[in-house]
C-alpha positions in Angstrom: 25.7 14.6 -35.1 24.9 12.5 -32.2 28.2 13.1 -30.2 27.8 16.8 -31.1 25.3 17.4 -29.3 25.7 15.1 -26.7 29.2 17.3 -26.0 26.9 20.6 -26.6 24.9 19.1 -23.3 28.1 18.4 -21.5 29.6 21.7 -21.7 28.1 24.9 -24.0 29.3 28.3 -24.6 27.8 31.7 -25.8 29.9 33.4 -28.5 29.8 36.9 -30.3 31.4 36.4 -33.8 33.2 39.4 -35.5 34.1 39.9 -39.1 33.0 41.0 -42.7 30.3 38.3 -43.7 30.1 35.4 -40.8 27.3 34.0 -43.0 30.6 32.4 -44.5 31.8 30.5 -41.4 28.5 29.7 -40.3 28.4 27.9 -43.3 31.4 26.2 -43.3 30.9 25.0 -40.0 27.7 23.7 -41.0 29.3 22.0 -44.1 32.1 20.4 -41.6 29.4 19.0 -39.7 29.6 21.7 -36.3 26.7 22.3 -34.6 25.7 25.9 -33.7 22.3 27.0 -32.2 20.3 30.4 -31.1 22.0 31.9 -33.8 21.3 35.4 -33.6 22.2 38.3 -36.4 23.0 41.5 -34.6 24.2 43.0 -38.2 26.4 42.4 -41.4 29.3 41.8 -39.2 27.9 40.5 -35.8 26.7 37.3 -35.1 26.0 35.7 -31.6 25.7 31.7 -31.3 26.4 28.6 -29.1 28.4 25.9 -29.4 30.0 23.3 -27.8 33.4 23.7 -26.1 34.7 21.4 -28.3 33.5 22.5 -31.6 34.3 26.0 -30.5 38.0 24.7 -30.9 37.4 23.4 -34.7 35.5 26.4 -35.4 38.3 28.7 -34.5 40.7 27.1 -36.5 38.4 27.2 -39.4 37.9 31.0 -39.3 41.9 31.4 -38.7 42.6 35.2 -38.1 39.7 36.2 -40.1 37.5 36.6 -37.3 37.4 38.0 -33.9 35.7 35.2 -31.1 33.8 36.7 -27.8 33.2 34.1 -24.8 30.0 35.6 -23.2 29.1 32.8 -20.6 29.5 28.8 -20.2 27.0 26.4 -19.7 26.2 22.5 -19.7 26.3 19.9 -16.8 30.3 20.1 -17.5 30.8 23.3 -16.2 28.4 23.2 -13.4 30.3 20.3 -12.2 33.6 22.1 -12.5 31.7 24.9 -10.5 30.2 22.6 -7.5 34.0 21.3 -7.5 35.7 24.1 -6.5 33.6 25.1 -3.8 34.2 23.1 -1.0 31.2 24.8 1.0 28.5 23.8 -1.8 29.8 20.0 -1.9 29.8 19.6 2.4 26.4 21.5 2.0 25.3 19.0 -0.5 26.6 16.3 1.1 25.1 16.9 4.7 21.6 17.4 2.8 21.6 13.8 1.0 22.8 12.3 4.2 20.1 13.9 6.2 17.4 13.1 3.6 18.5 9.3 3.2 18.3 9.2 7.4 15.1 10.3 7.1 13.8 7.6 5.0 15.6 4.8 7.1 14.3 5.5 10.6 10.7 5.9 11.9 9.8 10.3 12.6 6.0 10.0 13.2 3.9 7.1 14.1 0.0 8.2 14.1 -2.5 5.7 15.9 -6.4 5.9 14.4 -8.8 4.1 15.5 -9.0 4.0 19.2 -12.0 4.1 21.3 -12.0 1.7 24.1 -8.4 1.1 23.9 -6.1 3.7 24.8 -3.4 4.8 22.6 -0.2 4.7 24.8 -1.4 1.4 25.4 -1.4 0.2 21.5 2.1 1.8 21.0 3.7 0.1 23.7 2.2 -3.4 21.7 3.7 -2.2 18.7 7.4 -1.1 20.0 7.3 -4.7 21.4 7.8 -6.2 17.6 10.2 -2.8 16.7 7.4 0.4 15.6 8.7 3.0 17.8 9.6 6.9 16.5 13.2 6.8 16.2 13.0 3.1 14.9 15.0 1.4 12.1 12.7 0.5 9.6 13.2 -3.3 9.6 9.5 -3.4 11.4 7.2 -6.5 9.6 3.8 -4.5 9.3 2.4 -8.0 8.8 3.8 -9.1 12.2 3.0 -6.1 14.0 -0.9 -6.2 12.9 -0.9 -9.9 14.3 0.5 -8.7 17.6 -2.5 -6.6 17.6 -5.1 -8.7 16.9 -3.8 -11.7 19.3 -3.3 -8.7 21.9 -7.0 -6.7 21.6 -9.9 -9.0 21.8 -11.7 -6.2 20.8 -9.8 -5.6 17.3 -11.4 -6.7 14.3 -9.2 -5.1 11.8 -5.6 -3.6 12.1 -3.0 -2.0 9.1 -0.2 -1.0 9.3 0.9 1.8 6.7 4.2 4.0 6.4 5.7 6.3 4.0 8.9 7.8 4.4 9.6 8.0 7.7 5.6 8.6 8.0 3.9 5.7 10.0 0.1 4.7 10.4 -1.7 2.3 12.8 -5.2 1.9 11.8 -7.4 -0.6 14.1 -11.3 -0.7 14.2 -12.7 -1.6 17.3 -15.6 -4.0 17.8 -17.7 -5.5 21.1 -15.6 -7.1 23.9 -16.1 -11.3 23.1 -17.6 -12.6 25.9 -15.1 -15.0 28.1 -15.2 -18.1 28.2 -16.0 -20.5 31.5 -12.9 -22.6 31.6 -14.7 -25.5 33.0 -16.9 -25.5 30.2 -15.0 -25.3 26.9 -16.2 -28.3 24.9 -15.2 -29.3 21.9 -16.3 -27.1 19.1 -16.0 -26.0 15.5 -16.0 -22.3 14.6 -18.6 -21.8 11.6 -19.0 -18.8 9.2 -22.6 -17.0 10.5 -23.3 -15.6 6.9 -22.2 -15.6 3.2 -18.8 -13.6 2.9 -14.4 -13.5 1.8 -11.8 -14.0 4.0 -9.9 -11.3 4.4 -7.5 -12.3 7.5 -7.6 -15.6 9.6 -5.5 -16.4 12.9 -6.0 -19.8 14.3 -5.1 -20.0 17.8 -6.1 -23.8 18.6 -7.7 -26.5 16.0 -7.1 -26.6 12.3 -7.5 -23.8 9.8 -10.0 -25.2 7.0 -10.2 -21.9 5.2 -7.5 -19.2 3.4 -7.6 -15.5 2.5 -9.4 -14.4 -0.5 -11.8 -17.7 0.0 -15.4 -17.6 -0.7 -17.1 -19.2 2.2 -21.0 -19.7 2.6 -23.2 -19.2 5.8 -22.4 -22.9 8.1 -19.1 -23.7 6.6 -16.4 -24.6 9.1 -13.4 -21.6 9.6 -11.8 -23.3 12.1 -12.0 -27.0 13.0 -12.0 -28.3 16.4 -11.0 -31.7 14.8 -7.5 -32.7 14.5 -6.0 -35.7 13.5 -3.4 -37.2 15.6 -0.2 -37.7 13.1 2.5 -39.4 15.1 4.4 -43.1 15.2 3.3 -44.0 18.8 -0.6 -43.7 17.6 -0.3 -46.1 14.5 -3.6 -47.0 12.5 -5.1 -49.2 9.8 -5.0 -47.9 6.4 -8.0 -45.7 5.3 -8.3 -45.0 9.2 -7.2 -42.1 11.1 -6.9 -40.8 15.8 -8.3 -37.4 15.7 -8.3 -35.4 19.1 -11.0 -32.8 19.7 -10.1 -29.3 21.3 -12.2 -26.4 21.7 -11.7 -24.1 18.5 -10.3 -20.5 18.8 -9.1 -18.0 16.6 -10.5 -14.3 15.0 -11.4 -14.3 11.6 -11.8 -11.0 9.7 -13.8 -11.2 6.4 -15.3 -8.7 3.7 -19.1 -9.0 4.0 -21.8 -8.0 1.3 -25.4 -7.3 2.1 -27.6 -6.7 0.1 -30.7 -4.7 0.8 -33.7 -3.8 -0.9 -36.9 -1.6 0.0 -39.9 0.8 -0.9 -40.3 4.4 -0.1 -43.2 6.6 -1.1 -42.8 8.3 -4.6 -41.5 11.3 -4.4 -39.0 10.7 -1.9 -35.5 12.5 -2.3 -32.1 11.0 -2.3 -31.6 12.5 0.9 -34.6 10.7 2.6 -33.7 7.3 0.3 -29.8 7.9 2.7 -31.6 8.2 5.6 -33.7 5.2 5.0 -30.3 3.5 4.6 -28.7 4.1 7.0 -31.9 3.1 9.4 -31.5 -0.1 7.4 -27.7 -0.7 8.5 -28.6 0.5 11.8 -30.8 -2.5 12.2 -29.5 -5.4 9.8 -25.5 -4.5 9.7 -23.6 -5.1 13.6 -22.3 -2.3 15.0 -18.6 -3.2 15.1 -18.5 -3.6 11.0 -16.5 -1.0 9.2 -18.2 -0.2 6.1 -16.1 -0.3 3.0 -18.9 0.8 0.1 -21.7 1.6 -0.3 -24.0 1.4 -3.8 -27.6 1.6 -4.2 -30.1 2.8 -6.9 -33.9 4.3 -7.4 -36.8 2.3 -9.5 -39.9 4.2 -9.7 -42.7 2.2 -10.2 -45.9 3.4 -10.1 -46.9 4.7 -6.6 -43.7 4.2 -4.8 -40.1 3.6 -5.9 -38.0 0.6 -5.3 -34.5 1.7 -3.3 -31.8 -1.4 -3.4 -28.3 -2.1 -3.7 -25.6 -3.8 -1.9 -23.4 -2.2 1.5 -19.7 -4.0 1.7 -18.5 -4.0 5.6 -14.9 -5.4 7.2 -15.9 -7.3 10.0 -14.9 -9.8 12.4 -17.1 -13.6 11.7 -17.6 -17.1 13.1 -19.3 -18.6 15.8 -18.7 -21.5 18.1 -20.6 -25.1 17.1 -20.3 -27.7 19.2 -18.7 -30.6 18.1 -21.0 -33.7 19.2 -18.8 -36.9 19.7 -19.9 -40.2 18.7 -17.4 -42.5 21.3 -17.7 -45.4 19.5 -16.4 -43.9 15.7 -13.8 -42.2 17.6 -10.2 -43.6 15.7 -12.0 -45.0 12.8 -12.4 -44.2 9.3 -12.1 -40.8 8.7 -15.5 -38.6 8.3 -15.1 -37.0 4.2 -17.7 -33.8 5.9 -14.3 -32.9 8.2 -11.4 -33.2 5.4 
């Protein structure tokens, strides 16, 4: 019964039966196993069903001369194929429409830039055609490579993503303060620390040594970025447990998810809208102005006379500072400090 009506998919046809009692056939043909549907009883001697092509052949030879067999219509994926093939028009028309929709999800059509505000826009998409994100554009672009062009490109960028779908692309940045430049005749050795409790989202070290990864958990004075590096090479040999370290003044942007957590009273009474305005006073003065604030969650306790209005605010924002590193000349190429790894 399975192939039955597997070939009743394939290819189906709609048949007006003739004859004194079809009750008979129908029976028969249910008997030999031939699968009829939407039967239909116009009278005592008119029947409609439909059958496969197939079975419609068995059927036939079952009722012999006995009855008289209408074709109303075809259907099935069979004959619709055997349709689309004779017309040459409808296969070109077909063909021309999957070759233009398979283009269109192999080239770049829109790229949409959001974020800007001190940059310029013409500016941040010629960056981005320089690593191969241009409209008209294979899409063999690395969105991870193009945001790092970005960030070592803007000083000002603290977070860049790169998203497409279809032949649909967006450039999202968020823009932060201009760093201040450095003297070059003063850039002494130094370590970049973490300023406050947070998760790294993105690092980029530009010179010194990476002593954190993405997704770590690092705490307010822990080193992102070292400005120590040990010198590795055969002309600089050592004693055992010893190591040459060189110091260089630490650089690099370092993009991590930051919770705060905030917590303060209001006089009872006050309304949620006047508890959100009270927040965002708070963020105003204890979140910088370059984050990019992810979530938001905070909550009412009433107690007594006033209520208690906390939570926690999540921001995306660029971290570290510079420490300097002080140098003590006389450990310099000797045992290894276990504080710088």
């Amino acid at each position: 019964m399975k192939s039955q009506g597997l070939n009743f998919i394939k290819h189906q046809v709609r048949i007006k039966l003739e004859g004194f009692k079809p009750e008979r056939l129908i029976s028969q043909a249910a008997a030999k196993g031939i699968l009829l549907r939407q039967i239909h009883y116009k009278d005592e001697t008119e029947v409609y069903f439909t059958v496969s092509k197939e079975n419609l052949r068995t059927l036939k030879k079952l009722a012999g001369s006995k009855y008289k067999f209408t074709q109303l219509k075809e259907g099935g994926i069979v004959c619709l194929l055997m349709k689309i093939k004779k017309s040459k028009v409808v296969i070109a028309g077909i063909g021309v429409f999957l070759l233009f929709f398979f283009s269109q999800t192999l080239f770049v059509r829109e790229i949409n830039v959001i974020g800007c505000k001190t940059i310029t826009e013409t500016s941040i998409r010629q960056m981005i055609a320089e690593e191969g994100l241009y409209e008209g554009a294979l899409r063999r672009f690395d969105c991870d490579a193009v945001e790092k062009k970005l960030f070592q490109n803007f000083d000002t960028i603290v977070w860049a993503k790169v998203l497409y779908e279809g032949g649909y692309v967006e450039v999202r940045i968020s823009e932060g303060k201009q760093a201040p430049a450095m003297e070059t005749e003063n850039r002494k050795p130094c370590d970049i620390v973490c300023e406050i409790d947070c998760y790294i989202e993105r690092i980029y070290t530009y010179k010194g040594r990476s002593r954190v990864q993405t997704n770590d958990f690092v705490r307010k004075g822990d080193i992102l970025i070292a400005g120590t590096v040990p010198i590795e090479h055969p002309s600089y040999p050592v004693e055992e447990g010893k190591t040459m370290e060189h110091y260089v003044h630490a650089d690099g942007k370092i993009v991590a998810r930051v919770p705060y957590y905030f917590s303060f009273y209001a006089e009872a009474g006050t309304t949620e809208k006047r508890a959100e305005t009270l927040l965002r006073q708070w963020i105003k003065e204890n979140v910088p102005e370059h984050a990019e604030i992810l979530n938001k969650d905070f909550h009412f306790d009433e107690k007594e006379d006033k209520i208690k209005i906390y939570g926690t605010i999540e921001t995306r924002q660029r971290v570290g500072v510079e420490k300097e590193i002080v140098i003590d000349k006389q450990k310099r190429g000797t045992e290894k400090n276990p504080d710088r790894g």
